[in-house]
mmCIF file as Biopython writes it, N, C-alpha, C and O atoms, coordinates in Angstrom:
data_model
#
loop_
_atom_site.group_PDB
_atom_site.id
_atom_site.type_symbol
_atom_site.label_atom_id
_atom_site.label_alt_id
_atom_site.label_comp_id
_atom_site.label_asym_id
_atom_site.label_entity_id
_atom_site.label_seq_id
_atom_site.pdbx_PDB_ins_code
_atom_site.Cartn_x
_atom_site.Cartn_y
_atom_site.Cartn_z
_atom_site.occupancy
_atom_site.B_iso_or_equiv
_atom_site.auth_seq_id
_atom_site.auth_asym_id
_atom_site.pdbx_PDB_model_num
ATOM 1   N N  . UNK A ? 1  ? 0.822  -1.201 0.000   1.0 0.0 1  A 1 
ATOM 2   C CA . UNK A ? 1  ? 0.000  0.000  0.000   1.0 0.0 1  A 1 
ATOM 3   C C  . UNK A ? 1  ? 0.865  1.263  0.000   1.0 0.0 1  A 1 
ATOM 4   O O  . UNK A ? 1  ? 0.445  2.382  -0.295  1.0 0.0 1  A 1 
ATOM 5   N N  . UNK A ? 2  ? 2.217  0.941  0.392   1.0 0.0 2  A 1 
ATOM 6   C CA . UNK A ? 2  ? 2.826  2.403  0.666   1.0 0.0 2  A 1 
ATOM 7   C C  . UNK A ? 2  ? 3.319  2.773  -0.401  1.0 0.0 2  A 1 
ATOM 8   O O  . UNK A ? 2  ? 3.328  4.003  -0.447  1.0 0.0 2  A 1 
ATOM 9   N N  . UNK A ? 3  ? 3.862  2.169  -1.550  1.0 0.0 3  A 1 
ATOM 10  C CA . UNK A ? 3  ? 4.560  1.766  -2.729  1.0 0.0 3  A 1 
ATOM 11  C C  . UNK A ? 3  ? 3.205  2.600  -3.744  1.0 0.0 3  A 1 
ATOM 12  O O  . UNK A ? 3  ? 3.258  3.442  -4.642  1.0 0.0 3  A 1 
ATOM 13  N N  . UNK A ? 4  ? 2.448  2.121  -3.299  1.0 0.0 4  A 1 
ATOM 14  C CA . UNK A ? 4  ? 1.084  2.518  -4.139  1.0 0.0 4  A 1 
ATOM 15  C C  . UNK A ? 4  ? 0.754  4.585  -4.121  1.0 0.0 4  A 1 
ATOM 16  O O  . UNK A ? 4  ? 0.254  5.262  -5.019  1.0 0.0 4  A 1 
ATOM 17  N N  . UNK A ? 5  ? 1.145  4.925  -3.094  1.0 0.0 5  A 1 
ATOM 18  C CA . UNK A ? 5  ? 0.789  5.543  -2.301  1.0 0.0 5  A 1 
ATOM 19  C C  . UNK A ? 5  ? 1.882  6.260  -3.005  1.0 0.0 5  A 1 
ATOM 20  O O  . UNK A ? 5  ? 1.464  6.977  -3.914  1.0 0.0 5  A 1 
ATOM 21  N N  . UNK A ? 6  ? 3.058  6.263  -2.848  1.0 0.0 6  A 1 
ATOM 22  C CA . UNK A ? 6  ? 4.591  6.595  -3.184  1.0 0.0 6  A 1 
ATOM 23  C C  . UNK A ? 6  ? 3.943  6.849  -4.740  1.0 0.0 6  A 1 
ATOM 24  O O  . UNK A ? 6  ? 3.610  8.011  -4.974  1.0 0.0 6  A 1 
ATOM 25  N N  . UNK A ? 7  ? 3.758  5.928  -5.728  1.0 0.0 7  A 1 
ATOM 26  C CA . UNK A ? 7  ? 3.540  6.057  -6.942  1.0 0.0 7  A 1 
ATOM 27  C C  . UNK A ? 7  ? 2.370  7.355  -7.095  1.0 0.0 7  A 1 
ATOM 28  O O  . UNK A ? 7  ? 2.679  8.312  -7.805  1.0 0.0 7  A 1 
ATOM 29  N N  . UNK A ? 8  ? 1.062  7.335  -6.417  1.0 0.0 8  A 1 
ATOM 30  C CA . UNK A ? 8  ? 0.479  7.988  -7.031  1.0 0.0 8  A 1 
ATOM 31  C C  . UNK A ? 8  ? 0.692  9.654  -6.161  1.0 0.0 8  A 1 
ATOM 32  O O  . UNK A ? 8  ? -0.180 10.505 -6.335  1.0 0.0 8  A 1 
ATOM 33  N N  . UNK A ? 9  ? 1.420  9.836  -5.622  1.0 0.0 9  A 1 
ATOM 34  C CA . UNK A ? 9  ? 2.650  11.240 -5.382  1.0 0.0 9  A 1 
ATOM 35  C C  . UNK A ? 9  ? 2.924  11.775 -6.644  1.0 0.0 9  A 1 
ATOM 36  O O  . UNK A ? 9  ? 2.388  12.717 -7.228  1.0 0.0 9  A 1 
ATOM 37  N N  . UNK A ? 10 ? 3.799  11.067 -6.963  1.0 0.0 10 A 1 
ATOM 38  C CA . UNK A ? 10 ? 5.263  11.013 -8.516  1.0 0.0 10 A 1 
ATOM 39  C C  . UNK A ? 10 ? 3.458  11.069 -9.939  1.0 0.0 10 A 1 
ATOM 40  O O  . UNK A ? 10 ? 3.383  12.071 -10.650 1.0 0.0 10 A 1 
ATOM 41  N N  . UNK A ? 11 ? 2.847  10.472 -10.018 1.0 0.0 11 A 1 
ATOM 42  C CA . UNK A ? 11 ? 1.934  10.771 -11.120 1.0 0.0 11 A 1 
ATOM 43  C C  . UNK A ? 11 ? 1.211  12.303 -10.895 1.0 0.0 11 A 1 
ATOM 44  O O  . UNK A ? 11 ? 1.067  13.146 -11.780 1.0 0.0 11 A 1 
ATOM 45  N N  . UNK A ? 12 ? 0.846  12.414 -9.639  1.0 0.0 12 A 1 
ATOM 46  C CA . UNK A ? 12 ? -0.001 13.663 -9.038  1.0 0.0 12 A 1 
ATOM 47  C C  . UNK A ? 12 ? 0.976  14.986 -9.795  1.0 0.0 12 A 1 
ATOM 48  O O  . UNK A ? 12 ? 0.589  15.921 -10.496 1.0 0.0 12 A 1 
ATOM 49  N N  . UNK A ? 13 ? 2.717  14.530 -9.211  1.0 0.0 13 A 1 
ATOM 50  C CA . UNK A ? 13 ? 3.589  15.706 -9.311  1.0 0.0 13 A 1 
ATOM 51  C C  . UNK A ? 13 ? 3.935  15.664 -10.784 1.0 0.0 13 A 1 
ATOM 52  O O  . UNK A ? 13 ? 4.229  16.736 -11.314 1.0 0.0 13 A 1 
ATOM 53  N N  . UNK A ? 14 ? 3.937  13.920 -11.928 1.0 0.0 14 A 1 
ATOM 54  C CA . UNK A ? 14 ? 4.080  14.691 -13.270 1.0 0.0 14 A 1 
ATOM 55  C C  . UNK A ? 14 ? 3.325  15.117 -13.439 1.0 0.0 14 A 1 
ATOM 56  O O  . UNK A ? 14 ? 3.637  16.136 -14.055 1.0 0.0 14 A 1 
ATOM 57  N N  . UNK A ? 15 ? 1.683  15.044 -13.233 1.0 0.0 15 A 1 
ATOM 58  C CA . UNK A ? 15 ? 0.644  15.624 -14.409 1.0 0.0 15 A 1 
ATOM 59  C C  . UNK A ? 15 ? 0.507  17.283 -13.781 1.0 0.0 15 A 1 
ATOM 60  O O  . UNK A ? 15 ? 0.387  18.260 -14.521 1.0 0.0 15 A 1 
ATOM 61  N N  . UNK A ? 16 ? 0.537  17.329 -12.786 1.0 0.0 16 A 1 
ATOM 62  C CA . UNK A ? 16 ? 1.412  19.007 -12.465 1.0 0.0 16 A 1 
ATOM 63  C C  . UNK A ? 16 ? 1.966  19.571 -12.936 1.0 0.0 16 A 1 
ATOM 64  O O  . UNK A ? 16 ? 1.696  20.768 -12.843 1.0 0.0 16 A 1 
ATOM 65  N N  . UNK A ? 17 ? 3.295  19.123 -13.900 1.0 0.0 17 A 1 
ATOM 66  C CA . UNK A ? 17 ? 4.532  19.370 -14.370 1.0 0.0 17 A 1 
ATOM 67  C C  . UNK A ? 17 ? 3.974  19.419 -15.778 1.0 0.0 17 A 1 
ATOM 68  O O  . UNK A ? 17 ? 3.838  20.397 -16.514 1.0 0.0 17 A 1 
ATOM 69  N N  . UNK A ? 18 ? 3.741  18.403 -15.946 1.0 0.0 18 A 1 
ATOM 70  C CA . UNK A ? 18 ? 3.074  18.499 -17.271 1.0 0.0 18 A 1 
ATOM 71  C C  . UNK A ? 18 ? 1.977  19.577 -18.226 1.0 0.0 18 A 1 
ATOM 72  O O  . UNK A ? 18 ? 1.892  20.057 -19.357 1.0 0.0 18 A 1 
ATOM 73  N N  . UNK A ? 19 ? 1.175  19.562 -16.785 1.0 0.0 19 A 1 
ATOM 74  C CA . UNK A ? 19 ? -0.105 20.727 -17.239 1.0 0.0 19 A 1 
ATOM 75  C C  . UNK A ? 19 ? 0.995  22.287 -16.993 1.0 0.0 19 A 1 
ATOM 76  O O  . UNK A ? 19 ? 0.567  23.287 -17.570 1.0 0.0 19 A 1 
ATOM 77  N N  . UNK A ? 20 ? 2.063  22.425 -16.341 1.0 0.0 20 A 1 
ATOM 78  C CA . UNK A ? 20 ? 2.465  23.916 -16.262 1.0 0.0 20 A 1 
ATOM 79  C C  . UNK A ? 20 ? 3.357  24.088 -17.276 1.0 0.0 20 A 1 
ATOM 80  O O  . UNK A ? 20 ? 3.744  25.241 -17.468 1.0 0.0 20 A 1 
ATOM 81  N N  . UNK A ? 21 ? 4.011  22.725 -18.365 1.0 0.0 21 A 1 
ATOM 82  C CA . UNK A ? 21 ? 4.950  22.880 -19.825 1.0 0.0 21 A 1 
ATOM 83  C C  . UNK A ? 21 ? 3.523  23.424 -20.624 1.0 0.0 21 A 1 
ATOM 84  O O  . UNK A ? 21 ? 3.565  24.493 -21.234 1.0 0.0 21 A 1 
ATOM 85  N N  . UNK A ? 22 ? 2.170  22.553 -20.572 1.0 0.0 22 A 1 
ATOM 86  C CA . UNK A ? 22 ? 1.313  22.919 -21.758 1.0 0.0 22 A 1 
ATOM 87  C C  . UNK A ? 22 ? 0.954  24.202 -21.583 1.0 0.0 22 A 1 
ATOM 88  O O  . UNK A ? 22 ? 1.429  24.819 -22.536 1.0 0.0 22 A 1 
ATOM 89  N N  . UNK A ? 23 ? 0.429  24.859 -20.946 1.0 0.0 23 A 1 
ATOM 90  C CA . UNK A ? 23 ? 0.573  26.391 -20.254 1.0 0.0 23 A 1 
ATOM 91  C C  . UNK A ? 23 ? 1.441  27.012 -20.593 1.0 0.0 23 A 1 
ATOM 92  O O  . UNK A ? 23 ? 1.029  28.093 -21.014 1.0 0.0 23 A 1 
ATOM 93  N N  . UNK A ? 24 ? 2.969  26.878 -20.671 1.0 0.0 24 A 1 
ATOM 94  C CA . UNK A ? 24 ? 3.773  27.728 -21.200 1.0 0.0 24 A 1 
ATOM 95  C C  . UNK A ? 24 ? 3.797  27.566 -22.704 1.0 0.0 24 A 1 
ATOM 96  O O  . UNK A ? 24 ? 3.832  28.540 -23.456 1.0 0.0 24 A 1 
ATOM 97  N N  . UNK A ? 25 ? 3.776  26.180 -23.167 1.0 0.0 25 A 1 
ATOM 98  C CA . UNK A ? 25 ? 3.844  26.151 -24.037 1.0 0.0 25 A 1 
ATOM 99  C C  . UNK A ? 25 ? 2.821  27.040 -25.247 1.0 0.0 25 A 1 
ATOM 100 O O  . UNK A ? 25 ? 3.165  27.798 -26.154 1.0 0.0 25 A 1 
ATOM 101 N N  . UNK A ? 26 ? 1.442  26.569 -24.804 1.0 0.0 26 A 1 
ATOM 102 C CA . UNK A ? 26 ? 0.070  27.581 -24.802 1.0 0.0 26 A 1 
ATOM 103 C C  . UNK A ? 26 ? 0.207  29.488 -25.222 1.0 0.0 26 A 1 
ATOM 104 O O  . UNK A ? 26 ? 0.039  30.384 -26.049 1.0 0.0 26 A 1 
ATOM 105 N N  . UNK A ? 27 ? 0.622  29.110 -23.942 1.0 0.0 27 A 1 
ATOM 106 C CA . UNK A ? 27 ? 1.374  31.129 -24.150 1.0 0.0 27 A 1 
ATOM 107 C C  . UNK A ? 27 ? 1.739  31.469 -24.789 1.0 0.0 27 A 1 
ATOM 108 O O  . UNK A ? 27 ? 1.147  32.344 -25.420 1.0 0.0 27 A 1 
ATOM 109 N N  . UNK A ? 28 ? 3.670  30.838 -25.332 1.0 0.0 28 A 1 
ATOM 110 C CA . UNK A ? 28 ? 4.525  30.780 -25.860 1.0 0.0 28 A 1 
ATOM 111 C C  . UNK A ? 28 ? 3.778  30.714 -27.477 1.0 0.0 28 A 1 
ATOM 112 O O  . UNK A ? 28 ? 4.054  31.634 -28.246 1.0 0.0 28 A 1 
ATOM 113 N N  . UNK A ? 29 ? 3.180  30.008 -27.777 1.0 0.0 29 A 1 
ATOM 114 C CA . UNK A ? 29 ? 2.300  30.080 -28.784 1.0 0.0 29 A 1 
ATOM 115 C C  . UNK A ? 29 ? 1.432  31.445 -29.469 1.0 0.0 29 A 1 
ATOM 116 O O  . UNK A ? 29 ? 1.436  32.007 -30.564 1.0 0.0 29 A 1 
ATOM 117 N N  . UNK A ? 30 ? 0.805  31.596 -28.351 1.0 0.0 30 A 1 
ATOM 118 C CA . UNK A ? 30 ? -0.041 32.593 -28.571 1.0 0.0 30 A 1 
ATOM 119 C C  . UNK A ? 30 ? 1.054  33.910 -28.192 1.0 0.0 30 A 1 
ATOM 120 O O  . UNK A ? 30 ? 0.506  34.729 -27.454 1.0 0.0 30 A 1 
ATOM 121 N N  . UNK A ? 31 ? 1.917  34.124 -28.412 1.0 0.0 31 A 1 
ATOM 122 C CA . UNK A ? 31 ? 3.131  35.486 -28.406 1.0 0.0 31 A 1 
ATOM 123 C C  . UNK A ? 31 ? 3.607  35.480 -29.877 1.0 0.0 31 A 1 
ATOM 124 O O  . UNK A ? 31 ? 3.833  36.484 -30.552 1.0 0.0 31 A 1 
ATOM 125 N N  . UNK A ? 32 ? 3.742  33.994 -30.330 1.0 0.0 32 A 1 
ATOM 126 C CA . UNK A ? 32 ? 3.845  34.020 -31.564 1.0 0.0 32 A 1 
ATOM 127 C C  . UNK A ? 32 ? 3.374  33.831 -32.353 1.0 0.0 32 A 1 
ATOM 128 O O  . UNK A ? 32 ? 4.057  33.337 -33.250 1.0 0.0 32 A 1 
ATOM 129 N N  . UNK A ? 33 ? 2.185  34.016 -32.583 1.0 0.0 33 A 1 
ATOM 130 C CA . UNK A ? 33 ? 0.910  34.204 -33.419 1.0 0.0 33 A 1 
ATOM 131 C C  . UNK A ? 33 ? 1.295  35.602 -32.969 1.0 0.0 33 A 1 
ATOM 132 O O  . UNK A ? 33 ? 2.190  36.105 -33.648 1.0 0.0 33 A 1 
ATOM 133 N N  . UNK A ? 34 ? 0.947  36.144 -32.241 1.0 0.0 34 A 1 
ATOM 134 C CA . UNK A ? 34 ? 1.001  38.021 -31.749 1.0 0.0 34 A 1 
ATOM 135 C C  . UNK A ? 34 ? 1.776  38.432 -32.862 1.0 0.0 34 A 1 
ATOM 136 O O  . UNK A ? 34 ? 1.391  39.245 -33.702 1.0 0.0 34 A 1 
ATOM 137 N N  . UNK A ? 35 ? 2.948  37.818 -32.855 1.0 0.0 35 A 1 
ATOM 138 C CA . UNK A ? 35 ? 4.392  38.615 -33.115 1.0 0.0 35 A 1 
ATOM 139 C C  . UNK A ? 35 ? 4.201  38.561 -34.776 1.0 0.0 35 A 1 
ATOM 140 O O  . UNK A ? 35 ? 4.525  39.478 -35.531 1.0 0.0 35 A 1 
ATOM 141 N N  . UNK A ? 36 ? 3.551  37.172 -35.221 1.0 0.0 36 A 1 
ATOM 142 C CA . UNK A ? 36 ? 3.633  36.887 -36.622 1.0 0.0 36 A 1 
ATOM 143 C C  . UNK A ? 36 ? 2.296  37.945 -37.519 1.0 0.0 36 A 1 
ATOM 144 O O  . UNK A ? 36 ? 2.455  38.631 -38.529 1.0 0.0 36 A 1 
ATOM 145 N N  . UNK A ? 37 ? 1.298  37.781 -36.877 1.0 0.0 37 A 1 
ATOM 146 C CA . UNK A ? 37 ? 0.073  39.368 -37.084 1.0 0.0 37 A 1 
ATOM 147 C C  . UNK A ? 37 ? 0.831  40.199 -37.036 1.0 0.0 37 A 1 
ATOM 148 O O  . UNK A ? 37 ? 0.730  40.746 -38.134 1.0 0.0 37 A 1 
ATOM 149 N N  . UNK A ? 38 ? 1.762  40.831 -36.331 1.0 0.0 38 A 1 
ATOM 150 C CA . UNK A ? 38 ? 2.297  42.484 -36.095 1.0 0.0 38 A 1 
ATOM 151 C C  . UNK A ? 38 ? 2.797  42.246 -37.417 1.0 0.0 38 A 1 
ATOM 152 O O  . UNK A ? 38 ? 2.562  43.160 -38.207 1.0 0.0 38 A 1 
ATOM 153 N N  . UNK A ? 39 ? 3.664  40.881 -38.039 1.0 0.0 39 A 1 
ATOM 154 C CA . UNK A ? 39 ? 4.720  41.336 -39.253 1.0 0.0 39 A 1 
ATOM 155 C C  . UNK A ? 39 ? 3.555  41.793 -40.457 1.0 0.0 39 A 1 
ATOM 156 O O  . UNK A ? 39 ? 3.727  42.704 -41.267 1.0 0.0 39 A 1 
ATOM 157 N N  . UNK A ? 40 ? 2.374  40.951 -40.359 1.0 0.0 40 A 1 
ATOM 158 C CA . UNK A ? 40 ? 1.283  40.504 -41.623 1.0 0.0 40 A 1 
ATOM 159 C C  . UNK A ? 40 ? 0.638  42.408 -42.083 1.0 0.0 40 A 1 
ATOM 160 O O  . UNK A ? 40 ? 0.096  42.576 -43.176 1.0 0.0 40 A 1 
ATOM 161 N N  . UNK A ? 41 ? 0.768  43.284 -41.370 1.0 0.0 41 A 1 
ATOM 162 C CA . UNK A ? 41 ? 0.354  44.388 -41.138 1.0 0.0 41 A 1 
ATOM 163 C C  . UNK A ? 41 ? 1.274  45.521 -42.073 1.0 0.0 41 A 1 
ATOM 164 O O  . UNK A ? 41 ? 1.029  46.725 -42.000 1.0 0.0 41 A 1 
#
């Protein structure tokens, strides 16, 4: 049970990790769409 317990920590803390790369990534995206409209102008 503790092993179990231990594991679903480490999944809790990637999908954490995970959801705050897609978020930047997200952003990071949408700056460059921004940046690529300013050139289209």
């Amino acid at each position: 049970m503790r092993r179990d317990l231990k594991l679903n920590v480490q999944l809790k803390d990637n999908i954490a990790q995970l959801n705050q790369e897609i978020g930047e990534r997200e952003k990071a995206e949408a700056e460059r769409e921004t940046t690529l409209e300013q050139f289209e102008d």
